[in-house]
MIDOSE-1310 file (N, C-alpha, C; in nm, 2 decimals, decimal comma, always signed):
residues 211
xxxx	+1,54/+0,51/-2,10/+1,55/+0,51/-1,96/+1,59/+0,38/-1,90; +1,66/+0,36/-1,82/+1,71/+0,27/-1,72/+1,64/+0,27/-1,61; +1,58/+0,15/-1,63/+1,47/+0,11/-1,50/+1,47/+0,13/-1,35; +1,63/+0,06/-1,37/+1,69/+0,01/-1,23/+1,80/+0,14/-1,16
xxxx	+1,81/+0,16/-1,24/+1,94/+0,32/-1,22/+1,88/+0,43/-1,17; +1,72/+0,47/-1,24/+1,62/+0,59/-1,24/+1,58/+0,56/-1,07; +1,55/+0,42/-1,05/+1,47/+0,40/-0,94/+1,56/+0,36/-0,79; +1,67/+0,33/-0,83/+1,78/+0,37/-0,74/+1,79/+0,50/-0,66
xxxx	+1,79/+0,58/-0,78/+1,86/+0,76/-0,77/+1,74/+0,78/-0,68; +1,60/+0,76/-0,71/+1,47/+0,80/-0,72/+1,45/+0,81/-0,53; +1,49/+0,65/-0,54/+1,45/+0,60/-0,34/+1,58/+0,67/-0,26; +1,71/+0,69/-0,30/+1,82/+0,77/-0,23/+1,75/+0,86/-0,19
xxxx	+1,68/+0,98/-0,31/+1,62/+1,11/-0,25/+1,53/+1,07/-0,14; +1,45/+1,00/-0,14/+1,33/+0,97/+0,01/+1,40/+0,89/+0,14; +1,57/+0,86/+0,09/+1,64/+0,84/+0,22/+1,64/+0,63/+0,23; +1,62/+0,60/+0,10/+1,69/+0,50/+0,12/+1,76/+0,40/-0,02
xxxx	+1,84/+0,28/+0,01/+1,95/+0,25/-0,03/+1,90/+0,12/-0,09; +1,85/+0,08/-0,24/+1,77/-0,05/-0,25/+1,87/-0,15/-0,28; +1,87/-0,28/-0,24/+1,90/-0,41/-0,26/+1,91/-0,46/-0,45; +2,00/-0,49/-0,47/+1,98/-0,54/-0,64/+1,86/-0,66/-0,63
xxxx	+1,86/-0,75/-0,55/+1,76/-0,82/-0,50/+1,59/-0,73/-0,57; +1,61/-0,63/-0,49/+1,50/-0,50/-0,47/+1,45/-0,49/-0,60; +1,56/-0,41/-0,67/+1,59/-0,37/-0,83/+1,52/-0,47/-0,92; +1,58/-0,57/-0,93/+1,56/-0,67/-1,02/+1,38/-0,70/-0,98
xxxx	+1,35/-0,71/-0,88/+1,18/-0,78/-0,86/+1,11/-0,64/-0,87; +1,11/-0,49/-0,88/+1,04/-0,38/-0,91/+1,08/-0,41/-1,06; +1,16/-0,40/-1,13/+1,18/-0,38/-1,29/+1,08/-0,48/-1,35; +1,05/-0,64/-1,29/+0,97/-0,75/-1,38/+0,85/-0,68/-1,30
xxxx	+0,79/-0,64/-1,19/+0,68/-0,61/-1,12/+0,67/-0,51/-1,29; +0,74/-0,37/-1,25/+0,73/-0,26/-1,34/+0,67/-0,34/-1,55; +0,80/-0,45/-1,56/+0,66/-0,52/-1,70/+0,54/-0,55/-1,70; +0,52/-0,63/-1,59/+0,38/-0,71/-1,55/+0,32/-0,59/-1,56
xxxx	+0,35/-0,49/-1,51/+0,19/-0,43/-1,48/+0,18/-0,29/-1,62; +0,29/-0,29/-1,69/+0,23/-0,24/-1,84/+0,19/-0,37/-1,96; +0,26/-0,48/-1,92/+0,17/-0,54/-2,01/+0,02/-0,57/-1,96; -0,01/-0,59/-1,85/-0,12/-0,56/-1,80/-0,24/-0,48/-1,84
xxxx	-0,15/-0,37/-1,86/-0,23/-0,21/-1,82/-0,32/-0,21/-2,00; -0,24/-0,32/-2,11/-0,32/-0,30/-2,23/-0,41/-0,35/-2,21; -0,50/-0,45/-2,12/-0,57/-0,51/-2,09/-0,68/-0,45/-1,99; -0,66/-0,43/-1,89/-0,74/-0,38/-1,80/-0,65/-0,23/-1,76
xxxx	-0,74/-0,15/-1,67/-0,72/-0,03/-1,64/-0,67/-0,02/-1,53; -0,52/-0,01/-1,49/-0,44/-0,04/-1,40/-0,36/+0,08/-1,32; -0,33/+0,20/-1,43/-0,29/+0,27/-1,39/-0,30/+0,38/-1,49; -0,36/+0,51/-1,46/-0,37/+0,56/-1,57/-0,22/+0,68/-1,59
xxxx	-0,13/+0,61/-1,55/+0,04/+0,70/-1,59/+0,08/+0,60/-1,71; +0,14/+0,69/-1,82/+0,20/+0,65/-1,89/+0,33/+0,62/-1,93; +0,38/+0,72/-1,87/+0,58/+0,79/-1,84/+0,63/+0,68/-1,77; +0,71/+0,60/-1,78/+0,78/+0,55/-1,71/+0,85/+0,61/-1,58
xxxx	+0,86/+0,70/-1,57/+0,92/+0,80/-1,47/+0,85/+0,79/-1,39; +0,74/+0,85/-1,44/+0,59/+0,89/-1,33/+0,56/+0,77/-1,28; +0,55/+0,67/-1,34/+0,54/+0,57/-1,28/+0,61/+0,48/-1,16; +0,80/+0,50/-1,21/+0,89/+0,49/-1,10/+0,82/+0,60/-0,96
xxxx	+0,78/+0,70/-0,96/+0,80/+0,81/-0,88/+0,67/+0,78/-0,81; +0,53/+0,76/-0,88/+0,43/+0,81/-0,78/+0,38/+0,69/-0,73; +0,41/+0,57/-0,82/+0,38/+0,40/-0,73/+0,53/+0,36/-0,68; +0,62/+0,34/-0,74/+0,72/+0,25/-0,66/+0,80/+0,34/-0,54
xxxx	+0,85/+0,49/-0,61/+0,93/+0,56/-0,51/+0,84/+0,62/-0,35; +0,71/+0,65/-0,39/+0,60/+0,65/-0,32/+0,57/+0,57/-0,19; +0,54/+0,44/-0,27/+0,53/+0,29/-0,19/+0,67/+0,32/-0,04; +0,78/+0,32/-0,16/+0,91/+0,29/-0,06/+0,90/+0,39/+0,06
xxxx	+0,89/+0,52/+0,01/+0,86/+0,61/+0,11/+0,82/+0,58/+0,24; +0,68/+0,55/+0,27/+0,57/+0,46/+0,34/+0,63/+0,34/+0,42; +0,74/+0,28/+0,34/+0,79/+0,15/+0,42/+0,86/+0,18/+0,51; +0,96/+0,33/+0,51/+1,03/+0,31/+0,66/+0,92/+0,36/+0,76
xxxx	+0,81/+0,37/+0,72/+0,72/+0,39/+0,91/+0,67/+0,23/+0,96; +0,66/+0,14/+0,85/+0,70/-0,01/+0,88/+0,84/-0,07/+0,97; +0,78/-0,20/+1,07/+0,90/-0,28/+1,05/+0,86/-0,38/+1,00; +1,00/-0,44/+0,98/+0,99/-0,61/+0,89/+0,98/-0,72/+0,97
xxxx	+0,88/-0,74/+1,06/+0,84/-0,83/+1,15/+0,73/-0,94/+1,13; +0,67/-1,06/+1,17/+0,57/-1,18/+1,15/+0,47/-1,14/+1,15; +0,42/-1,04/+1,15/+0,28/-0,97/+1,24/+0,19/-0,95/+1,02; +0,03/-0,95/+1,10/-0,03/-0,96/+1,01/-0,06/-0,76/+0,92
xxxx	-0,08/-0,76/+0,80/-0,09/-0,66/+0,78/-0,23/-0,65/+0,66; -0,29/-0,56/+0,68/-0,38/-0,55/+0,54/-0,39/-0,40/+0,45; -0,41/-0,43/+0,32/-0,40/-0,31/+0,26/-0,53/-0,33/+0,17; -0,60/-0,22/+0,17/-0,70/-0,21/+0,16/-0,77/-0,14/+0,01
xxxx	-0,81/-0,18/-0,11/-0,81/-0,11/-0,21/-0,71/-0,09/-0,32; -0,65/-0,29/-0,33/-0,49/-0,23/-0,35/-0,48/-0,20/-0,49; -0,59/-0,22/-0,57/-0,59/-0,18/-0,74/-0,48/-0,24/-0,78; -0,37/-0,17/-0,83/-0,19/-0,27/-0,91/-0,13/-0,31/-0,81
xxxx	-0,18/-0,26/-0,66/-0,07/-0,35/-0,60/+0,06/-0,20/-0,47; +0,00/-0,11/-0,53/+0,03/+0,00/-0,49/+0,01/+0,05/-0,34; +0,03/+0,09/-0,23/+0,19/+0,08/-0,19/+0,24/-0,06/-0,15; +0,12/-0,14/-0,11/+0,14/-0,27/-0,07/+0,26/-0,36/-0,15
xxxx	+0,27/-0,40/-0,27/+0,36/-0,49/-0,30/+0,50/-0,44/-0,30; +0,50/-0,28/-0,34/+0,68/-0,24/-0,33/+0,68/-0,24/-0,19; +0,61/-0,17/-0,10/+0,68/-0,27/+0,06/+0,72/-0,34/+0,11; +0,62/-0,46/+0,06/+0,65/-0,61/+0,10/+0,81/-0,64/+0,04
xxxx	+0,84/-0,62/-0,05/+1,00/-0,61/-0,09/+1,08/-0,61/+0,00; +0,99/-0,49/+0,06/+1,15/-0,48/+0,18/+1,08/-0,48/+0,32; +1,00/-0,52/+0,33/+0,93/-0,59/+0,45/+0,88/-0,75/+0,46; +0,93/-0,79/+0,34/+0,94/-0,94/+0,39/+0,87/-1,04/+0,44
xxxx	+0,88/-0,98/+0,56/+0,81/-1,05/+0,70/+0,71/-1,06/+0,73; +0,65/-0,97/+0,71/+0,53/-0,90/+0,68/+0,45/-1,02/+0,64; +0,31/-1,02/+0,66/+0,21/-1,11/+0,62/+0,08/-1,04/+0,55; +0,05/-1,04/+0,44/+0,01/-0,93/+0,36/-0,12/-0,96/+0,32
xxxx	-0,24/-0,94/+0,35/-0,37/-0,94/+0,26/-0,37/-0,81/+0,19; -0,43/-0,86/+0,07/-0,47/-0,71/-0,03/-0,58/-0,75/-0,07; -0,69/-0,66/-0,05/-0,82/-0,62/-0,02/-0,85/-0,54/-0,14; -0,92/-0,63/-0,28/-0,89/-0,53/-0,41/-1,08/-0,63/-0,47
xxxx	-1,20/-0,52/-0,43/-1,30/-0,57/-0,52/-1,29/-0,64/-0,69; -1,25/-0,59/-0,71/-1,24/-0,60/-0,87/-1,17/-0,72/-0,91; -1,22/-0,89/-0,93/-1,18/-0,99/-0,97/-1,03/-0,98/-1,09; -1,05/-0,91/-1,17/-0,95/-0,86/-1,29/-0,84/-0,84/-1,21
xxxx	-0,82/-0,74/-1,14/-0,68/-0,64/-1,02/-0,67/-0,75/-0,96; -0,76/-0,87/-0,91/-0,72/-0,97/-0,82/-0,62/-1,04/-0,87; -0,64/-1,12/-0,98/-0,58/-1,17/-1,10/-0,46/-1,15/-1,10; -0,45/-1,01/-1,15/-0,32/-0,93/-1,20/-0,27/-0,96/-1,03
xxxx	-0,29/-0,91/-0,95/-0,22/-0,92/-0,81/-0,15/-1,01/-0,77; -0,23/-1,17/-0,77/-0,18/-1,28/-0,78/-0,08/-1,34/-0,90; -0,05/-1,26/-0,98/+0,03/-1,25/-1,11/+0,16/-1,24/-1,08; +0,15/-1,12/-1,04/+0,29/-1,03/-0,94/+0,36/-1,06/-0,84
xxxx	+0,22/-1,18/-0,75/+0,30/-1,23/-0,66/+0,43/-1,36/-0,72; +0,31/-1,43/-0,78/+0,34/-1,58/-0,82/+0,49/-1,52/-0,92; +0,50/-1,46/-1,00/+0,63/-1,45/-1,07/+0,74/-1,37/-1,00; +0,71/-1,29/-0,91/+0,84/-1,27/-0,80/+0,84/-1,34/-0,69
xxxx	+0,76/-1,45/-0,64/+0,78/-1,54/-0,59/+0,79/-1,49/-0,40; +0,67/-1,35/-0,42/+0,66/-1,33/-0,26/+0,59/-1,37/-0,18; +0,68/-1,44/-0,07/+0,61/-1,52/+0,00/+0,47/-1,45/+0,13; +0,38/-1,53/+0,13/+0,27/-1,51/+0,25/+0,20/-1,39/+0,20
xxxx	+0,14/-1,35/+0,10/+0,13/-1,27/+0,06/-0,11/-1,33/+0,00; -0,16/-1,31/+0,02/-0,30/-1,35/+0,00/-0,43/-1,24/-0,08; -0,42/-1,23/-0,21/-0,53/-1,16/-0,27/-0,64/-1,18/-0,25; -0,74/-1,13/-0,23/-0,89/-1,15/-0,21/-0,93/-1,06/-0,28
xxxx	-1,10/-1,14/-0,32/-1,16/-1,03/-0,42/-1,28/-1,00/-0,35; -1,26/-0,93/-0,29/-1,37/-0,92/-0,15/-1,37/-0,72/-0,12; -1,48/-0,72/-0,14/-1,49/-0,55/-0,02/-1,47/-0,53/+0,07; -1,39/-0,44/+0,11/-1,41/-0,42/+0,28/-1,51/-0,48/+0,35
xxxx	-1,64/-0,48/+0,36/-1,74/-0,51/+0,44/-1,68/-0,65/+0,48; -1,71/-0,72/+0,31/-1,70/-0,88/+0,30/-1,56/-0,92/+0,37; -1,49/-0,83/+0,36/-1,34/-0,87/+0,44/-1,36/-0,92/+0,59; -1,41/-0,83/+0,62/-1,40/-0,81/+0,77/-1,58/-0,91/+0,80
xxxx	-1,62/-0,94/+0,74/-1,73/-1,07/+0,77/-1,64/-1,18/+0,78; -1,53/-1,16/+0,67/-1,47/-1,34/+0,66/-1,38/-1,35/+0,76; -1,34/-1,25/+0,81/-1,25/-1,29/+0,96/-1,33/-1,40/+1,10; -1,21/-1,43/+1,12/-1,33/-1,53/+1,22/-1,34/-1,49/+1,38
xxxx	-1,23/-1,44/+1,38/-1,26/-1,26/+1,49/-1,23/-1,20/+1,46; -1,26/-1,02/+1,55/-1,19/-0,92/+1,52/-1,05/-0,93/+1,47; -0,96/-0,91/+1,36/-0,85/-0,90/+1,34/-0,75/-0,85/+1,38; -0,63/-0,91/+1,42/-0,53/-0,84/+1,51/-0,41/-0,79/+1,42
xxxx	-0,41/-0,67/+1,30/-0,34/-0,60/+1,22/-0,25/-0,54/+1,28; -0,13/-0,56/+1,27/-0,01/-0,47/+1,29/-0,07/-0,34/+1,21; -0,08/-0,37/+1,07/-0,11/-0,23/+0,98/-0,15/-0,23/+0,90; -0,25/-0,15/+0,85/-0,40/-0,11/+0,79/-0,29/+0,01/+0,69
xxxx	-0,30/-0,05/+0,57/-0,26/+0,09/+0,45/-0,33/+0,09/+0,34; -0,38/+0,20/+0,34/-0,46/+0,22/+0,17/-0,40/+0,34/+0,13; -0,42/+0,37/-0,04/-0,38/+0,43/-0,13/-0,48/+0,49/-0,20; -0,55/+0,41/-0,25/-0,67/+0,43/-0,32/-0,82/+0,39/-0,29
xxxx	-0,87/+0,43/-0,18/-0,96/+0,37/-0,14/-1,10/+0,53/-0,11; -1,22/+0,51/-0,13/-1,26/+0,58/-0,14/-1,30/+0,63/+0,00; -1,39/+0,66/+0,08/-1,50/+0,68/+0,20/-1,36/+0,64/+0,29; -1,34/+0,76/+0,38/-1,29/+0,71/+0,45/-1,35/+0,66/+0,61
xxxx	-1,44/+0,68/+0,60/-1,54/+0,65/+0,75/-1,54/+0,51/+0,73; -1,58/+0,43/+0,63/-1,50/+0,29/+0,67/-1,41/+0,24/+0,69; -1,33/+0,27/+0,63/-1,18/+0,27/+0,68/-1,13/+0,24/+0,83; -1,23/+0,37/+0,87/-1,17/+0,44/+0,98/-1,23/+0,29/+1,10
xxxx	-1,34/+0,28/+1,06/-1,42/+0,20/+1,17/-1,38/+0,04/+1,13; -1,28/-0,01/+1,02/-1,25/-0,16/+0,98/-1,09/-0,11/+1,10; -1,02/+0,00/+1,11/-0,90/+0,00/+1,19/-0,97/+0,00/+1,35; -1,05/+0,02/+1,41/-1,08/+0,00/+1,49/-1,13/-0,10/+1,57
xxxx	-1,19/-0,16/+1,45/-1,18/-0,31/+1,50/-1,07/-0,40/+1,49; -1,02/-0,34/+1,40/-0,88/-0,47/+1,30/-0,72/-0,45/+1,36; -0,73/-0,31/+1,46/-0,59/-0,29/+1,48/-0,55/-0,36/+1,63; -0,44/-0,39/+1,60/-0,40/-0,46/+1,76/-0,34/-0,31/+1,84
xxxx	-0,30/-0,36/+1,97/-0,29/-0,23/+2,03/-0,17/-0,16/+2,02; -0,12/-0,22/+1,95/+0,02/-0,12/+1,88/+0,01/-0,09/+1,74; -0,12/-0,10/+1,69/-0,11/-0,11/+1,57/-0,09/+0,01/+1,50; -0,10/+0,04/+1,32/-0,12/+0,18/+1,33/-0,17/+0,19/+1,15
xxxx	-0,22/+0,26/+1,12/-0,30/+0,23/+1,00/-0,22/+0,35/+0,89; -0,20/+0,37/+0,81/-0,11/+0,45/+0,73/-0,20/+0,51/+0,59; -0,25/+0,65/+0,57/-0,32/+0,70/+0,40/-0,24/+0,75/+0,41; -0,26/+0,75/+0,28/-0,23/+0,84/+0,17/-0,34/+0,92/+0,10
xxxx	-0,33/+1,08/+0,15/-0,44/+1,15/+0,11/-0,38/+1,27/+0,06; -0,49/+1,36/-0,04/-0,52/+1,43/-0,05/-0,53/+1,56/+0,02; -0,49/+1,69/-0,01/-0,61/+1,79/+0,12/-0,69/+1,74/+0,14; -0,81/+1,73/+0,06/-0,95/+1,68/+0,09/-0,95/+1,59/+0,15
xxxx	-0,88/+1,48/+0,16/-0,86/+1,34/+0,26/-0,85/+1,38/+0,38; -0,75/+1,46/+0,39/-0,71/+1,55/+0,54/-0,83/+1,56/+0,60; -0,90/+1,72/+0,52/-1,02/+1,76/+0,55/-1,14/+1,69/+0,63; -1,18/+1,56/+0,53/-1,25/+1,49/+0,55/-1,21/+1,39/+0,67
xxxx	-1,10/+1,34/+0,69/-1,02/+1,29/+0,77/-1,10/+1,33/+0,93; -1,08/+1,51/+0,95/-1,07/+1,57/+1,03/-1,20/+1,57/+1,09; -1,31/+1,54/+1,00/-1,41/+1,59/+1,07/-1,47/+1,43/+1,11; -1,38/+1,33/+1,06/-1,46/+1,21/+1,12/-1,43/+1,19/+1,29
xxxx	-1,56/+1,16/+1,30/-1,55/+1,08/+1,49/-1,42/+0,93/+1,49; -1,31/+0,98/+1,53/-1,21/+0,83/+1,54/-1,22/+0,72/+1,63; -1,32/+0,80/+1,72/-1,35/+0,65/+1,81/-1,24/+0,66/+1,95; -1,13/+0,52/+1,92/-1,03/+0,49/+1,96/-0,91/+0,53/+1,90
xxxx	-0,89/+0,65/+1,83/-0,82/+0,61/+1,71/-0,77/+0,81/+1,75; -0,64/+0,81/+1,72/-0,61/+0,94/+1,73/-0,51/+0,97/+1,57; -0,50/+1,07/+1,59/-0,37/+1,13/+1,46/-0,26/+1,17/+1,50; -0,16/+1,07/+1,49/+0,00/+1,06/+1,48/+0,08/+1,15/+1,44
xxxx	+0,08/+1,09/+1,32/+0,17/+1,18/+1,25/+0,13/+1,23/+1,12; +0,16/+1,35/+0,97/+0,12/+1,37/+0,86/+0,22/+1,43/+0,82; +0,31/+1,38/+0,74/+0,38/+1,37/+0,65/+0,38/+1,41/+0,52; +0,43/+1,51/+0,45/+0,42/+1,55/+0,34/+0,48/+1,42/+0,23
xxxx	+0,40/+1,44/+0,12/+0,50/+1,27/+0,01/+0,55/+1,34/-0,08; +0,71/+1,33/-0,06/+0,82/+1,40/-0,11/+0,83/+1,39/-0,29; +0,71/+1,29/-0,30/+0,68/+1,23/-0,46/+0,65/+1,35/-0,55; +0,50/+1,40/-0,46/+0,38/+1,51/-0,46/+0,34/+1,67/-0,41
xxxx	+0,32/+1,71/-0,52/+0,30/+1,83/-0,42/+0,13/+1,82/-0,36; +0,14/+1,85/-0,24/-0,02/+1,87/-0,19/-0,07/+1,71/-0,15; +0,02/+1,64/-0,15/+0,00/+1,47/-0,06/+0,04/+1,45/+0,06; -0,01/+1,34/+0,13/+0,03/+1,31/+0,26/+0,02/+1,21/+0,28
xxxx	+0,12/+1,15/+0,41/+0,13/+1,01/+0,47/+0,10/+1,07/+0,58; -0,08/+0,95/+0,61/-0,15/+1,03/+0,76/-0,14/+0,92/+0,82; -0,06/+0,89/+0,94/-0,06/+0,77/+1,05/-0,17/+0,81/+1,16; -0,20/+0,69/+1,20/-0,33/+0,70/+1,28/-0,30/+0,58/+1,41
xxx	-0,31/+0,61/+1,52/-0,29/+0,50/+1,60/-0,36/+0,47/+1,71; -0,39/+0,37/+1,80/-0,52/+0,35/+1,90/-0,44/+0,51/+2,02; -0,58/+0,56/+2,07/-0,53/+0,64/+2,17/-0,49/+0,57/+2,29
């Protein structure tokens, strides 16, 4: 398989056109994180395919509800780095915390950055809770995205405090995410849009934004 050719074809179908730029920093990202993966438990796909498709072409998906603007972003539970780092690719601009408990995924994260060389970019090995203690106020997030993060009632209540007032928070869920989704109290917080992930069958991109 051709790394760079597969994942080309891969982001055309989800409606966009990647940068060789693009190409070249997903293919060394795509080493790091199997040589990784013999080490710590990073991703449990083994197919190179599957792996183009459900982390990188996935991620990309997600990025056109982004713009590429200075504004602060956090992603929450980011494990490999998933959707957050293939974003930042092509959001740039973007100013990025990744919110990943697990010291080891911290490591690896700051790995990924340092050898593709993306700038403004800040790993913490911190929980949610602890995140949002170490702010020194309420946080003013452009955008709140998680992938893999479990409970969503926290979530819900860290975007409520953390979003500015255009802000807008972006899952990736499950039905059962939906489900559960539906029956939480949002506060300030309504449901946008839900998007099917053209990756998946039975997935979604749920935007959430202040009412």
């Amino acid at each position: 398989m051709r790394f760079q050719e597969t994942l080309k074809e891969r982001a055309k179908e989800v409606g966009l056109e990647l940068q060789e730029r693009v190409l070249q920093q997903a293919e060394t990202y795509f080493g790091i994180l199997l040589q990784w993966n013999r080490k710590i438990s990073l991703t449990s796909l083994r197919e190179p395919e599957e792996i183009i498709t459900y982390h990188f072409v996935e991620s990309f998906f997600a990025s056109q509800r982004m713009t590429d603007s200075p504004s602060l972003w956090a992603d929450v539970g980011s494990g490999a780095g998933f959707p957050a780092l293939p974003i930042k690719l092509l959001r740039p601009r973007l100013k990025l915390y990744l919110i990943e408990p697990q010291r080891k995924k911290v490591h690896f994260l700051k790995e990924v950055v340092r050898r593709l060389d993306i700038p403004e970019v800040w790993a913490v090995a911190m929980n949610l809770q602890e995140f949002q203690n170490s702010l020194p106020a309420p946080g003013k997030f452009r955008y709140i995205t998680s992938r893999a993060w479990g409970a969503l009632s926290p979530l819900v209540g860290f975007a409520r405090q953390s979003l500015e007032p255009e802000g807008r928070m972006l899952l990736f869920l499950g039905e059962k995410g939906c489900q559960e989704l539906v029956r939480l109290d949002l506060g300030g917080l309504m449901l946008d849009e839900k998007s099917p992930l053209p990756t998946r069958e039975r997935g979604f991109l749920v935007e959430l934004k202040r009412g």
